[in-house]
N, CA, C and O atoms as a GROMACS GRO file, in nm:
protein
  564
    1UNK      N    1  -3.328  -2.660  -1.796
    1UNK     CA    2  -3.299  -2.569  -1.904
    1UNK      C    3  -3.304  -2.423  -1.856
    1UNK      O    4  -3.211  -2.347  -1.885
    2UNK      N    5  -3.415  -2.381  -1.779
    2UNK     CA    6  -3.417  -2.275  -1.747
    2UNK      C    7  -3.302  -2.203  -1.624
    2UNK      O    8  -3.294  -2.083  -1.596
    3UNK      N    9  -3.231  -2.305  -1.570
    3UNK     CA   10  -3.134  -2.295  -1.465
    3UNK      C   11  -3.024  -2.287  -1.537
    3UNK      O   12  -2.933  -2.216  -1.494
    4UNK      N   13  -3.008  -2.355  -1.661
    4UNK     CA   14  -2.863  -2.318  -1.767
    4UNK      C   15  -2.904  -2.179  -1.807
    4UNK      O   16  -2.798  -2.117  -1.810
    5UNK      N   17  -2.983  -2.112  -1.833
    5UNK     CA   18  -3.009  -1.967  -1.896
    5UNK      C   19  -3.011  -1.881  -1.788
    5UNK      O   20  -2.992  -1.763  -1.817
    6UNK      N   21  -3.027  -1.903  -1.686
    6UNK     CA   22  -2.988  -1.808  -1.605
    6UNK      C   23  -2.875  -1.802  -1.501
    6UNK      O   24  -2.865  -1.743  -1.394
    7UNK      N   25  -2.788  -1.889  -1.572
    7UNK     CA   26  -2.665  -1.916  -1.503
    7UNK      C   27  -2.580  -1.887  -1.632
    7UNK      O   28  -2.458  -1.903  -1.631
    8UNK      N   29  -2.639  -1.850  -1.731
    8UNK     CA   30  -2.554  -1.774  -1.835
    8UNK      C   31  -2.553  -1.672  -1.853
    8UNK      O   32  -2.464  -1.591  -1.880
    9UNK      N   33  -2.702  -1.661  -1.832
    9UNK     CA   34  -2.705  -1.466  -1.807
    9UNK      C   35  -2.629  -1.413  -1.711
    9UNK      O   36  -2.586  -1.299  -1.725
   10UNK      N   37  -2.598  -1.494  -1.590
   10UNK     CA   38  -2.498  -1.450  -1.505
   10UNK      C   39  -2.370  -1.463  -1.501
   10UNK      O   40  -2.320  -1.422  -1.397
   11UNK      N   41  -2.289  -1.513  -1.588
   11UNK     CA   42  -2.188  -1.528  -1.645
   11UNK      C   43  -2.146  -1.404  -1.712
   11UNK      O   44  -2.053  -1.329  -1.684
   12UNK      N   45  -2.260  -1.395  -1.833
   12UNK     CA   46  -2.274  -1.273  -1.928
   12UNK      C   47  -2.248  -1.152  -1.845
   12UNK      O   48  -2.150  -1.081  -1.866
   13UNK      N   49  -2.346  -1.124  -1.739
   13UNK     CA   50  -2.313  -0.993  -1.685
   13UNK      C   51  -2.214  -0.965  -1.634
   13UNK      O   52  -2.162  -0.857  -1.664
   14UNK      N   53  -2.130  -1.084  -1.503
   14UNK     CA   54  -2.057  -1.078  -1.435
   14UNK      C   55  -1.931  -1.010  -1.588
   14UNK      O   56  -1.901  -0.894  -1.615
   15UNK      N   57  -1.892  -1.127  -1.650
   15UNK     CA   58  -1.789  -1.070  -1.753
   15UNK      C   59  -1.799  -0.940  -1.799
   15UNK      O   60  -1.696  -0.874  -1.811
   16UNK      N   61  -1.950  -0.876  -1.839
   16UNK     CA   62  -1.952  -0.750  -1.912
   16UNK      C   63  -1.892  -0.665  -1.749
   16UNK      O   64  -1.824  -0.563  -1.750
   17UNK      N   65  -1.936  -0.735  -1.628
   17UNK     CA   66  -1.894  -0.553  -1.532
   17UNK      C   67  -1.732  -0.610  -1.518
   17UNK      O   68  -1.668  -0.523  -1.460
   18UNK      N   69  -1.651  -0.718  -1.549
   18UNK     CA   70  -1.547  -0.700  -1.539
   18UNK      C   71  -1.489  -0.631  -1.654
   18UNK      O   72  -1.415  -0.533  -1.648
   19UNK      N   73  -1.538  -0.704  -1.778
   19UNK     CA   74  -1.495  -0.593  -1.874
   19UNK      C   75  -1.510  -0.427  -1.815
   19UNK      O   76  -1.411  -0.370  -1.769
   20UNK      N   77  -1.626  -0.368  -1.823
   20UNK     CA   78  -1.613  -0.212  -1.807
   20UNK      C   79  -1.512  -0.188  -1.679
   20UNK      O   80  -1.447  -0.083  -1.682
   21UNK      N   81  -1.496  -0.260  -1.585
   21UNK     CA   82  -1.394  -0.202  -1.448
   21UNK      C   83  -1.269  -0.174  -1.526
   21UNK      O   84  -1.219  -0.062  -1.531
   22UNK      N   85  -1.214  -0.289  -1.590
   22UNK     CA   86  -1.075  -0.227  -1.698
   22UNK      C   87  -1.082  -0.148  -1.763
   22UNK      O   88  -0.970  -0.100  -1.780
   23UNK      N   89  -1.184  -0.078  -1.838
   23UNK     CA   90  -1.205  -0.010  -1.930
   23UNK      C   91  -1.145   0.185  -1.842
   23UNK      O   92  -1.092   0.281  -1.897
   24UNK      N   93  -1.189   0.165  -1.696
   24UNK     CA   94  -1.215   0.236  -1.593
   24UNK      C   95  -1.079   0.276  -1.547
   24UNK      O   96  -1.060   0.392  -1.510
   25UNK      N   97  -0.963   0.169  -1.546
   25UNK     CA   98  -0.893   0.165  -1.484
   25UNK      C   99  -0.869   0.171  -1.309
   25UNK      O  100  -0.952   0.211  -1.227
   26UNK      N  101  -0.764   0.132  -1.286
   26UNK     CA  102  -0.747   0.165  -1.124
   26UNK      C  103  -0.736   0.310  -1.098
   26UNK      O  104  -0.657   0.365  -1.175
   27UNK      N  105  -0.795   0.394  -1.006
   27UNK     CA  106  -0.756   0.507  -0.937
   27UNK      C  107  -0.707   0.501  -0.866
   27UNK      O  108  -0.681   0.390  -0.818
   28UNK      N  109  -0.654   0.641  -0.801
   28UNK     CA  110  -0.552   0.607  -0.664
   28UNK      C  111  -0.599   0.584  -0.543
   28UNK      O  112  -0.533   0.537  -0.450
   29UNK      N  113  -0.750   0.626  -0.539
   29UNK     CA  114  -0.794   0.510  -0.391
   29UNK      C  115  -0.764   0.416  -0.425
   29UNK      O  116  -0.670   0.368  -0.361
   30UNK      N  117  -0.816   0.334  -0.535
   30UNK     CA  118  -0.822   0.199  -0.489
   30UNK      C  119  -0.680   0.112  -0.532
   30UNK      O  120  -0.678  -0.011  -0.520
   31UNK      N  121  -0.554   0.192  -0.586
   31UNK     CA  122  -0.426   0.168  -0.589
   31UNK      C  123  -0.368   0.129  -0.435
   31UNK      O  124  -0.304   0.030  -0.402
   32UNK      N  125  -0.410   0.230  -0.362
   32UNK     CA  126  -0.349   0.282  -0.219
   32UNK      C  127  -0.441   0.180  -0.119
   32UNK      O  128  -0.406   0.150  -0.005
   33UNK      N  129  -0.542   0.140  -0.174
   33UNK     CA  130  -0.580   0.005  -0.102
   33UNK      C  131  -0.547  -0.090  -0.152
   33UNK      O  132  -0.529  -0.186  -0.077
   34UNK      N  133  -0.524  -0.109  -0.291
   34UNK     CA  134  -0.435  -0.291  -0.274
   34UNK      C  135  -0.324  -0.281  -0.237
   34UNK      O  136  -0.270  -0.392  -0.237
   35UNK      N  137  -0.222  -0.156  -0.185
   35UNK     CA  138  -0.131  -0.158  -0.133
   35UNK      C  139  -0.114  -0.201  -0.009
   35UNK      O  140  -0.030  -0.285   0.025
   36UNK      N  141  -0.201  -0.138   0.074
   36UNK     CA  142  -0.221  -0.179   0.192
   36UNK      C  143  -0.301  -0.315   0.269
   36UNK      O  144  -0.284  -0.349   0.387
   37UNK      N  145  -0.384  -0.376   0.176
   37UNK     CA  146  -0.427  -0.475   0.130
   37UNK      C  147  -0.250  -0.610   0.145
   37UNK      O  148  -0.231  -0.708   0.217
   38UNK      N  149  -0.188  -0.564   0.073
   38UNK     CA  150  -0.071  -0.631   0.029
   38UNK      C  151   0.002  -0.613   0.172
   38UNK      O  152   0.033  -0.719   0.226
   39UNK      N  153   0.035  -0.496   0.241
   39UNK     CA  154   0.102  -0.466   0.334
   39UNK      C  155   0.066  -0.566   0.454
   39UNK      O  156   0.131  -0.602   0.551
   40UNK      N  157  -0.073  -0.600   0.407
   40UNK     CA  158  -0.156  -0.735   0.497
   40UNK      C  159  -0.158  -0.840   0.520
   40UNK      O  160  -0.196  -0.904   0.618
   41UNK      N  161  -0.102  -0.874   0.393
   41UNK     CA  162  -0.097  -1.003   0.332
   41UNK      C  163   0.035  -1.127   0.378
   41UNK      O  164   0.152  -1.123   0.340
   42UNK      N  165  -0.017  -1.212   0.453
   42UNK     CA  166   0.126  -1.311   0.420
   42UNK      C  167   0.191  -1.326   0.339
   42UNK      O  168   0.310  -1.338   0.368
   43UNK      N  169   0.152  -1.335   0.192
   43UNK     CA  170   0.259  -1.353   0.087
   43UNK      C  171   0.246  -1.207   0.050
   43UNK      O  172   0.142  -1.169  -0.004
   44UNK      N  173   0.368  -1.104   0.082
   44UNK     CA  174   0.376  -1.020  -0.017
   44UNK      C  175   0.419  -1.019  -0.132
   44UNK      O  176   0.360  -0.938  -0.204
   45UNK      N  177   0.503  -1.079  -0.181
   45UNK     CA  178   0.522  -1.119  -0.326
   45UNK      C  179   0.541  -1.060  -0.442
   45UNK      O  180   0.626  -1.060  -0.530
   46UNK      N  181   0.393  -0.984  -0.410
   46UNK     CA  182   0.358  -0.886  -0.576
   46UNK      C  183   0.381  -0.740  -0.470
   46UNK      O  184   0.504  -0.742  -0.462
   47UNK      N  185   0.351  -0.659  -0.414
   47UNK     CA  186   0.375  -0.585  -0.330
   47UNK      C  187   0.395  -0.475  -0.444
   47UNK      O  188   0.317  -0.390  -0.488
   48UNK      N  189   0.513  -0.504  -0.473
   48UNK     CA  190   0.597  -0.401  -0.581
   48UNK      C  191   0.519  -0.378  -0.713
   48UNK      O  192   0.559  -0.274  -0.765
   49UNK      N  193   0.442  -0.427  -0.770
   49UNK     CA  194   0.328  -0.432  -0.888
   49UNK      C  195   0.251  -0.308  -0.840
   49UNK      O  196   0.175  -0.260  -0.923
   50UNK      N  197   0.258  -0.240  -0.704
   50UNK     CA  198   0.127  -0.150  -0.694
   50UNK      C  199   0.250   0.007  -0.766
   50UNK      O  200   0.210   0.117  -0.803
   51UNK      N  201   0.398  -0.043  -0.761
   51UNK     CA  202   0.466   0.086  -0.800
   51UNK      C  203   0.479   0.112  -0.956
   51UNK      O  204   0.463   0.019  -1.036
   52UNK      N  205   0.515   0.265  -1.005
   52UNK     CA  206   0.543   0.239  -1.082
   52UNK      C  207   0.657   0.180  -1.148
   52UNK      O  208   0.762   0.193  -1.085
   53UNK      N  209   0.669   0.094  -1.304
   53UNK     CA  210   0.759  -0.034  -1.285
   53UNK      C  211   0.962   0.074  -1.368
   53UNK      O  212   1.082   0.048  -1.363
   54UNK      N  213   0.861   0.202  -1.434
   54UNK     CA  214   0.937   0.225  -1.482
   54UNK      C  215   0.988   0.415  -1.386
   54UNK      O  216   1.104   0.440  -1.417
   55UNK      N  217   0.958   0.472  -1.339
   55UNK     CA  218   0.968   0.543  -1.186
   55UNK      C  219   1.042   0.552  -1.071
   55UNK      O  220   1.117   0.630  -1.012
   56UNK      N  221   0.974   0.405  -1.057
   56UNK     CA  222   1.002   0.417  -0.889
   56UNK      C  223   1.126   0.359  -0.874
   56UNK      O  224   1.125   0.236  -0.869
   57UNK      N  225   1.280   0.440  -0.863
   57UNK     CA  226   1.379   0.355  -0.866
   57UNK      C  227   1.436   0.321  -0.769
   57UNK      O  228   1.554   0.288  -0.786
   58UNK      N  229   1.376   0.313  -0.621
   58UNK     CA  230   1.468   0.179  -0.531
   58UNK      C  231   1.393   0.048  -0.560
   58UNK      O  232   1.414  -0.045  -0.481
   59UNK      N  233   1.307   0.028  -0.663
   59UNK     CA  234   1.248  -0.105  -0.734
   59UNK      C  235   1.331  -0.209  -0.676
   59UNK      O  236   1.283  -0.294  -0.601
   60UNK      N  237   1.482  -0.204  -0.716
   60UNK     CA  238   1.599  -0.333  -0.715
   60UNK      C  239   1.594  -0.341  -0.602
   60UNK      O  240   1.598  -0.462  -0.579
   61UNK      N  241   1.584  -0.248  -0.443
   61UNK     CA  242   1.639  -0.321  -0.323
   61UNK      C  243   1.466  -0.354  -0.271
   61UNK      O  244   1.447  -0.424  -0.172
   62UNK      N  245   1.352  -0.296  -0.348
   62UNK     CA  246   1.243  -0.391  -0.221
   62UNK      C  247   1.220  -0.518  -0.246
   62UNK      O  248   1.143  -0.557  -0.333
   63UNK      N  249   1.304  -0.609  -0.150
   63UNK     CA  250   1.309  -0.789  -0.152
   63UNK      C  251   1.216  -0.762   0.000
   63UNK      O  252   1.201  -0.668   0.078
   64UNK      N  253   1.170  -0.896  -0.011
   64UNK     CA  254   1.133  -0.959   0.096
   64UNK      C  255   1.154  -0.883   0.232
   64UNK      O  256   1.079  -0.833   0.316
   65UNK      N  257   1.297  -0.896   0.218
   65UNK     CA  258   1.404  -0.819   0.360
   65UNK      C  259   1.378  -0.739   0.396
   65UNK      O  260   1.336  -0.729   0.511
   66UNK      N  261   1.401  -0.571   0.250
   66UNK     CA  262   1.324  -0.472   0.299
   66UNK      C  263   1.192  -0.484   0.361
   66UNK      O  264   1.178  -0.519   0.478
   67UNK      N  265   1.105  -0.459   0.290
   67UNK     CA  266   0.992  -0.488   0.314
   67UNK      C  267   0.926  -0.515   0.430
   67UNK      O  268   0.824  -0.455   0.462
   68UNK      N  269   0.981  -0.607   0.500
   68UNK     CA  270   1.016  -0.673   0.660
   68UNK      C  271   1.059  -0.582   0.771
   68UNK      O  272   1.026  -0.590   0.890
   69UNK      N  273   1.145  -0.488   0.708
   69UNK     CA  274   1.262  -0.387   0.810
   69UNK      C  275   1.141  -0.270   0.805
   69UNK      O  276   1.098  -0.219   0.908
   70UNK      N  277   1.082  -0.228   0.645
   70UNK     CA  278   1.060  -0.090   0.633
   70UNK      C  279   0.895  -0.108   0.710
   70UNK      O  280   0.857  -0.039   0.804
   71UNK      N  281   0.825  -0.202   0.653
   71UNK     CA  282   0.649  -0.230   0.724
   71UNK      C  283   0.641  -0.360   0.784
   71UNK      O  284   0.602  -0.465   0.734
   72UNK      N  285   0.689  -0.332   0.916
   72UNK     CA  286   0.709  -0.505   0.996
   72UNK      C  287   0.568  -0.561   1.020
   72UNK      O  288   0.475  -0.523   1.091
   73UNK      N  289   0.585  -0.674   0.928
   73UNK     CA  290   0.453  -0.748   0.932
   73UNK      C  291   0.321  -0.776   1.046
   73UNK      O  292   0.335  -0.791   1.167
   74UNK      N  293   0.213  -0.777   0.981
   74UNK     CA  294   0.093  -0.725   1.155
   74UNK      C  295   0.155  -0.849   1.174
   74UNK      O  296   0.212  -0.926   1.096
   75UNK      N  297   0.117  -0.853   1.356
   75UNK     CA  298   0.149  -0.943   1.443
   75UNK      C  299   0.052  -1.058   1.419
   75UNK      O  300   0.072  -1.176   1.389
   76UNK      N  301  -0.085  -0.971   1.445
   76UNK     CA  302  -0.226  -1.009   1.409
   76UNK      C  303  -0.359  -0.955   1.343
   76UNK      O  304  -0.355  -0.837   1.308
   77UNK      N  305  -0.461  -1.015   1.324
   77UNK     CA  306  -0.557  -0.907   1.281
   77UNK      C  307  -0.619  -0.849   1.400
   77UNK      O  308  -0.734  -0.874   1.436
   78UNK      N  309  -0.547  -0.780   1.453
   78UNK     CA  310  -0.558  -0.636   1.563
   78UNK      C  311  -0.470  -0.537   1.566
   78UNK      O  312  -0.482  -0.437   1.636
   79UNK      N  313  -0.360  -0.566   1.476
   79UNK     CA  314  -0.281  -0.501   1.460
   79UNK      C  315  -0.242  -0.513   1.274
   79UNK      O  316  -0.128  -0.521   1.228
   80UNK      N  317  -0.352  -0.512   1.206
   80UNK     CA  318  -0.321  -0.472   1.077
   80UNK      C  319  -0.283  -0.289   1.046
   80UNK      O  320  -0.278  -0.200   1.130
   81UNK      N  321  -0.258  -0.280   0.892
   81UNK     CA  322  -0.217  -0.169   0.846
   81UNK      C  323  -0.364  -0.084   0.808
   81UNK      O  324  -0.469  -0.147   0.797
   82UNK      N  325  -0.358   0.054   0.791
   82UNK     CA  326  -0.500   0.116   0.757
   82UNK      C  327  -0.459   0.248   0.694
   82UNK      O  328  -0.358   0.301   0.740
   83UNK      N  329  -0.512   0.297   0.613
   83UNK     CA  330  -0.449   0.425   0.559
   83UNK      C  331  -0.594   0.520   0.561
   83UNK      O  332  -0.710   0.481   0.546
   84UNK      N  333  -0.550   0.637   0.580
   84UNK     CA  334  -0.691   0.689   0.614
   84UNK      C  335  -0.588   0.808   0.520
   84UNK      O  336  -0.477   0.855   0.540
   85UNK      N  337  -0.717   0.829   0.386
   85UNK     CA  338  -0.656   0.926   0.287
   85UNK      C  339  -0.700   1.123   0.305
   85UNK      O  340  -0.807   1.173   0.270
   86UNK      N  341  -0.615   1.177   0.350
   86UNK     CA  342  -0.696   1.318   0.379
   86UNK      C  343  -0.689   1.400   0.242
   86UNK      O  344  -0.768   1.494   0.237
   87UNK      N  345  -0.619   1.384   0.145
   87UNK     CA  346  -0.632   1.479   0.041
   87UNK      C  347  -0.529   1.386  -0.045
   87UNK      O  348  -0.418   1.342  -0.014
   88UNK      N  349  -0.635   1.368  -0.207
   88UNK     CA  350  -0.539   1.298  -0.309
   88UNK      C  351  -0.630   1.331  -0.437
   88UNK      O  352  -0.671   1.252  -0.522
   89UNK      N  353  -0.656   1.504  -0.427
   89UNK     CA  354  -0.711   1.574  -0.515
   89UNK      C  355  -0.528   1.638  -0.592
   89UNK      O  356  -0.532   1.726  -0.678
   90UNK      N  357  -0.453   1.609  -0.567
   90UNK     CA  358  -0.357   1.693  -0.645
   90UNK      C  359  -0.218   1.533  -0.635
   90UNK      O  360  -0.142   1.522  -0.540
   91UNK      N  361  -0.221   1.421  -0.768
   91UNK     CA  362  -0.160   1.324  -0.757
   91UNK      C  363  -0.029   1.308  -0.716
   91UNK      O  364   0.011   1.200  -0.674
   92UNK      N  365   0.089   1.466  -0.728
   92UNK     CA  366   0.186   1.485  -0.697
   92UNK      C  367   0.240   1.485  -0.564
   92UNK      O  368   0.359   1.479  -0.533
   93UNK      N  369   0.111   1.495  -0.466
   93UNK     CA  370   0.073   1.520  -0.366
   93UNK      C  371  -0.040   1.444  -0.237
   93UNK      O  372  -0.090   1.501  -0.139
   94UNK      N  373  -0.050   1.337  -0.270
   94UNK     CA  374  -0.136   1.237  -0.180
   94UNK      C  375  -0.134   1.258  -0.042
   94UNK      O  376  -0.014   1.245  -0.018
   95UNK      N  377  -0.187   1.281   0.062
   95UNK     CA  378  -0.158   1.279   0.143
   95UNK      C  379  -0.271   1.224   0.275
   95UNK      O  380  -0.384   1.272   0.287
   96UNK      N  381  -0.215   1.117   0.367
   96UNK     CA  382  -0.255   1.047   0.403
   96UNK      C  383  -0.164   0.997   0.562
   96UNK      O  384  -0.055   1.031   0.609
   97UNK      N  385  -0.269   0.903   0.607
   97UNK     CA  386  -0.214   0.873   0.768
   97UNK      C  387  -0.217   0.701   0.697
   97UNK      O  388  -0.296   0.640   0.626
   98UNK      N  389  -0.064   0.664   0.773
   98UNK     CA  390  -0.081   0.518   0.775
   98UNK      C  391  -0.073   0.454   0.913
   98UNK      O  392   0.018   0.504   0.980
   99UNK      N  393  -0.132   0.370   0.968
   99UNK     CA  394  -0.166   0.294   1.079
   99UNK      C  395  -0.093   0.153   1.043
   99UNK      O  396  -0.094   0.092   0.936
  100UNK      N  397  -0.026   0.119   1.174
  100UNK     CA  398   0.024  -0.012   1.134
  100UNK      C  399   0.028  -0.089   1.282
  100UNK      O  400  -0.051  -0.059   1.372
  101UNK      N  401   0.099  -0.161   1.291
  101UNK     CA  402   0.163  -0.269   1.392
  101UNK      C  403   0.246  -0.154   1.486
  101UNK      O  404   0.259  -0.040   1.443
  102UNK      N  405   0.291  -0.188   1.597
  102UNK     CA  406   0.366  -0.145   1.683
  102UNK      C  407   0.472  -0.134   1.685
  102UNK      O  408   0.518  -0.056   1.768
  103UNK      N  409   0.571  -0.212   1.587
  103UNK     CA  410   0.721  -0.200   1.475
  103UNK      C  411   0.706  -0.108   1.402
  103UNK      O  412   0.808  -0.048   1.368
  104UNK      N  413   0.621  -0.079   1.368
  104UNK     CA  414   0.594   0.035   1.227
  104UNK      C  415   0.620   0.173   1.236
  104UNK      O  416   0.642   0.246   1.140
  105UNK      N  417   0.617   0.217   1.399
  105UNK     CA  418   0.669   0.329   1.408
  105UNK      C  419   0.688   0.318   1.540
  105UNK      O  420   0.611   0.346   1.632
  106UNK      N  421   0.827   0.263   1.544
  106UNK     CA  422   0.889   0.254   1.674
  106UNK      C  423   0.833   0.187   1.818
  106UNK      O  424   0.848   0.208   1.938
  107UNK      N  425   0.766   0.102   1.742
  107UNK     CA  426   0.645   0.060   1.895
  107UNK      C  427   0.574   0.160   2.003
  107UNK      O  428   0.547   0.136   2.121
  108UNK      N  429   0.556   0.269   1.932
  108UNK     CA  430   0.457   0.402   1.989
  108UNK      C  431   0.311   0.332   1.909
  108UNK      O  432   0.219   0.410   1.931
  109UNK      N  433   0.272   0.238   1.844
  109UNK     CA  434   0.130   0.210   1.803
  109UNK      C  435   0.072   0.388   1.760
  109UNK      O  436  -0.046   0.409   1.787
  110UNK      N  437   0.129   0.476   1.714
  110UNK     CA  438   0.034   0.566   1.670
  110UNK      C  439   0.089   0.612   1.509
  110UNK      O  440   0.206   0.618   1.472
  111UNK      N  441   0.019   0.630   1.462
  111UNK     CA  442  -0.031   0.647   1.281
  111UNK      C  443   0.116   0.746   1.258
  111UNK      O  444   0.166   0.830   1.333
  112UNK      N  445   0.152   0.706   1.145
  112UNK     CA  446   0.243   0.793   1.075
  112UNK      C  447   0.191   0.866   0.924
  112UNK      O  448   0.136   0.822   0.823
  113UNK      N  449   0.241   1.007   0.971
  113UNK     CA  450   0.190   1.091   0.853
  113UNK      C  451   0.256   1.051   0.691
  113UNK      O  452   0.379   1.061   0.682
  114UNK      N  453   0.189   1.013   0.584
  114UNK     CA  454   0.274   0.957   0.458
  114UNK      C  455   0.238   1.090   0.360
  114UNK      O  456   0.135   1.153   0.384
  115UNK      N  457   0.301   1.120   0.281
  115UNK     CA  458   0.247   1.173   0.118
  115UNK      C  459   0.321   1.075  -0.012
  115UNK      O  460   0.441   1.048  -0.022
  116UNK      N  461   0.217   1.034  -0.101
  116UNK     CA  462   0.261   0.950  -0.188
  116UNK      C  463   0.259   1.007  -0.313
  116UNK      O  464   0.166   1.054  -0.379
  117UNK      N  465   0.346   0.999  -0.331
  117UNK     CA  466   0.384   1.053  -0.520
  117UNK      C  467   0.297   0.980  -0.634
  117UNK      O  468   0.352   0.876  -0.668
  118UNK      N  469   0.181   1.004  -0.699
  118UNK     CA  470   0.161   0.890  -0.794
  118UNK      C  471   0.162   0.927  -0.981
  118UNK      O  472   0.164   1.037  -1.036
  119UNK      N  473   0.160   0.815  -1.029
  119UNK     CA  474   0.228   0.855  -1.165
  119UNK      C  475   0.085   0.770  -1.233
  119UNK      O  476   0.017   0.689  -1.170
  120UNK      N  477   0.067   0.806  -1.357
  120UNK     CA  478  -0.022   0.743  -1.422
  120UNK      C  479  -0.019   0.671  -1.538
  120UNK      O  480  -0.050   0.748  -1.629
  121UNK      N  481   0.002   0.570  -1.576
  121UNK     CA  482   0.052   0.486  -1.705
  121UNK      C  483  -0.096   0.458  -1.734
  121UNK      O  484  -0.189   0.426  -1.660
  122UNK      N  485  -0.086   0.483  -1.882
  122UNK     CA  486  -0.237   0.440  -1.920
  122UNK      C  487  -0.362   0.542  -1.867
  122UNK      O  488  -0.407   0.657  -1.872
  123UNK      N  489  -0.384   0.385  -1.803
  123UNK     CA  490  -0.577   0.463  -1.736
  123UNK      C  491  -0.528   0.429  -1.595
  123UNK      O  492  -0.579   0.499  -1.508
  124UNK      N  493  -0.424   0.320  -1.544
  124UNK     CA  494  -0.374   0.275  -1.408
  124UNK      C  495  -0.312   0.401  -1.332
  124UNK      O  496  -0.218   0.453  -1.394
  125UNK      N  497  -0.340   0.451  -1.232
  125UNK     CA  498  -0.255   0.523  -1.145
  125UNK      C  499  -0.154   0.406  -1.018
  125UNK      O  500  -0.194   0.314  -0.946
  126UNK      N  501  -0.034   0.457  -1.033
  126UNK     CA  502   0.064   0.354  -0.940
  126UNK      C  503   0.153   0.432  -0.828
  126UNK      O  504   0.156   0.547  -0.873
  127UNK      N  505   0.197   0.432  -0.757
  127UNK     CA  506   0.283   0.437  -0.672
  127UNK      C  507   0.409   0.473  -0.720
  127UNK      O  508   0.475   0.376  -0.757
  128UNK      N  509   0.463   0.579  -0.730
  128UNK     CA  510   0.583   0.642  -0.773
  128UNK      C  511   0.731   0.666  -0.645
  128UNK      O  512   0.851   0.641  -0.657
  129UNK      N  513   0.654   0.721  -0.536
  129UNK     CA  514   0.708   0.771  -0.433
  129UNK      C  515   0.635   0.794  -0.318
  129UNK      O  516   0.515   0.820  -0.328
  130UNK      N  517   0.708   0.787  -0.176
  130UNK     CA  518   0.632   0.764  -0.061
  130UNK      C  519   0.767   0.797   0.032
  130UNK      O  520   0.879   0.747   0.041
  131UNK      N  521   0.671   0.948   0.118
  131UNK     CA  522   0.721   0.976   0.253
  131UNK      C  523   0.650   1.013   0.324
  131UNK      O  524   0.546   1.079   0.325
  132UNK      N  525   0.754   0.933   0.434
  132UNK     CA  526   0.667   0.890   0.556
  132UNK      C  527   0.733   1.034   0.718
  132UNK      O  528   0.846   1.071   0.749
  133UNK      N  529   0.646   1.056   0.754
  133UNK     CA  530   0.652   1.158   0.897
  133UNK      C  531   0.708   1.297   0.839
  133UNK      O  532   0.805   1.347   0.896
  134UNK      N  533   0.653   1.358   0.731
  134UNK     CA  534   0.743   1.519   0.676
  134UNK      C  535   0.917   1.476   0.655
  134UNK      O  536   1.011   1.551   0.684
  135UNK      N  537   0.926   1.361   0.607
  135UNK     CA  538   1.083   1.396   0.571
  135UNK      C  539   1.089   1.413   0.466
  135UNK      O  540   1.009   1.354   0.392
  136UNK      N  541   1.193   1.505   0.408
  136UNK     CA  542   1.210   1.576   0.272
  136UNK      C  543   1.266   1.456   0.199
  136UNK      O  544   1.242   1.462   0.078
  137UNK      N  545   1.342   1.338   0.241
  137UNK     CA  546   1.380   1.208   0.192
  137UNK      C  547   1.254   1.095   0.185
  137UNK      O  548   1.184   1.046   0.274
  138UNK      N  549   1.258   1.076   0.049
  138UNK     CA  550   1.146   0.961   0.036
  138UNK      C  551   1.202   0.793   0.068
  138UNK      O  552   1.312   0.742   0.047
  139UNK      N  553   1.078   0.736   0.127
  139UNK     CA  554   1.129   0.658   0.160
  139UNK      C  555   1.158   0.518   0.054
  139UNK      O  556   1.237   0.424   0.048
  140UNK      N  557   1.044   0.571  -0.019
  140UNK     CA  558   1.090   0.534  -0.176
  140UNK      C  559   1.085   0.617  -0.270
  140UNK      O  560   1.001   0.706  -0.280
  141UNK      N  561   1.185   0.592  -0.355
  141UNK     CA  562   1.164   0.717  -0.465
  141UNK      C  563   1.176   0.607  -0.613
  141UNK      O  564   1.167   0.655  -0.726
   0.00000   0.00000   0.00000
């Protein structure tokens, strides 16, 4: 009896801190890590869920394909993706280093400079836009 009551109380709590995390919403750290998270992932799949749905309009061409061409999948876990965020005090304006695989930027293995556009629906902050090495062309918009 006493092992059912405290395996409910832990139920109870677990649900109440998932409740308050929604309540919280996602920020853009931790947006910009399930992105990269995803960028990790064998099945990318959902990938596109971290953008915004109504925004970000090359939405229609990121398939699979892209995806493949634009962040060529790690080889291994020694060569995963890493984003190291230097300033994402101004959301219009994110700006950050992404680390990837040796495809990712020309097989030089060294970090490419990104700034990410982000938009906020709700309490969720998402992924609007993203350029990569100072080009005035995003690589998504």
């Amino acid at each position: 009896m006493m092992r059912k009551k405290i395996l409910l109380a832990a139920i109870v709590a677990s649900l109440a801190l998932l409740g308050s995390c929604s309540e919280l919403g996602i920020d853009i750290q931790d947006r910009l890590s399930m992105f990269v998270s995803l960028l990790n992932a064998t099945d990318r799949s959902s990938i596109n869920s971290q953008f915004d749905q109504s925004l970000t309009q090359d939405l229609p061409i990121m398939n699979a394909a892209w995806w493949n061409t634009s962040f060529p999948s790690p080889l291994d876990a020694n060569h995963l993706y890493s984003l190291t965020l230097l300033d994402y005090s101004n959301p219009a304006n994110v700006v950050a280093t992404i680390m990837g695989p040796p495809a990712f930027n020309s097989d030089t293995g060294l970090p490419q400079n990104a700034v990410f556009v982000m938009s906020k629906e709700g309490i969720d902050w998402f992924i609007e836009q993203l350029y990569l090495d100072g080009s005035s062309t995003a690589l998504i918009r």
